[in-house]
N, C-alpha and C positions, 0 to 999 in steps of 0.2 A: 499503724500507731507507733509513735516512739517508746521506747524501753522508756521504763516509769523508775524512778530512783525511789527503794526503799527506804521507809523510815517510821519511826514509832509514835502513835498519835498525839506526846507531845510536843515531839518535833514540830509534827506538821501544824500543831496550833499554833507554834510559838511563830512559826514563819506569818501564818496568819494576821495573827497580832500586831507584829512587826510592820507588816504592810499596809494594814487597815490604817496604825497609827501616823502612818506616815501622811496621810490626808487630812485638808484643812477640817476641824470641827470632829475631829476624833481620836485627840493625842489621850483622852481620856477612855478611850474602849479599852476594858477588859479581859476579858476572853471570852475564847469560843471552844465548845465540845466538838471534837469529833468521833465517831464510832462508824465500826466497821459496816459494808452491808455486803449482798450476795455479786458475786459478779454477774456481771448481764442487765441487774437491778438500774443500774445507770450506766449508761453507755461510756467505754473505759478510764472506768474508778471502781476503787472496791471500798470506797468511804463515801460519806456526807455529816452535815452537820446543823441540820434546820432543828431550830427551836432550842439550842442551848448555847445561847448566847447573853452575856452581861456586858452591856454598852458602859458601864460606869455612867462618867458626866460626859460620856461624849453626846455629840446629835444623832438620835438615831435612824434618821433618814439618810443624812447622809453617808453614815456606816453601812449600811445597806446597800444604796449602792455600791460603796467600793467594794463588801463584800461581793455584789452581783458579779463584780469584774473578777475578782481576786480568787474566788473559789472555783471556781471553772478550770482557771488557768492552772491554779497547784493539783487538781483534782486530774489533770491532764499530766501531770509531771510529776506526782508523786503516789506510791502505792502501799498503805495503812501495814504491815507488819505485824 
């Protein structure tokens, strides 16, 4: 596994955010929670963040999947603080 860059759980929303918004049909999402969880609980990450999340007036299927993509990826590259 690659070394995970730390950072603090707003950091890591705001990158979220930032990404998700960059998708057609979701310059209107909101934000997303994240909170810590056990190591081991998800295979290398020591976050997640199902279930708190405010799409604004974005589409929320579509938000979706780009979260699908997007969380994995930061979830791989960065480590909750």
């Amino acid at each position: 596994m690659a070394e995970q860059i730390n950072m603090f759980a707003t950091e890591i929303e705001d990158l979220i955010v930032k990404d998700v918004r960059r998708r057609a049909h979701c310059g209107e999402f909101k934000s997303i929670r994240v909170y810590k969880i056990a190591d081991g609980q998800i295979p290398e990450t020591n976050w997640n963040c199902v279930n708190n999340i405010d799409y604004g007036g974005a589409d929320k299927r579509v938000c979706d999947e780009a979260l699908r993509e997007v969380v994995p990826r930061m979830q791989r590259q960065y480590r909750l603080v």
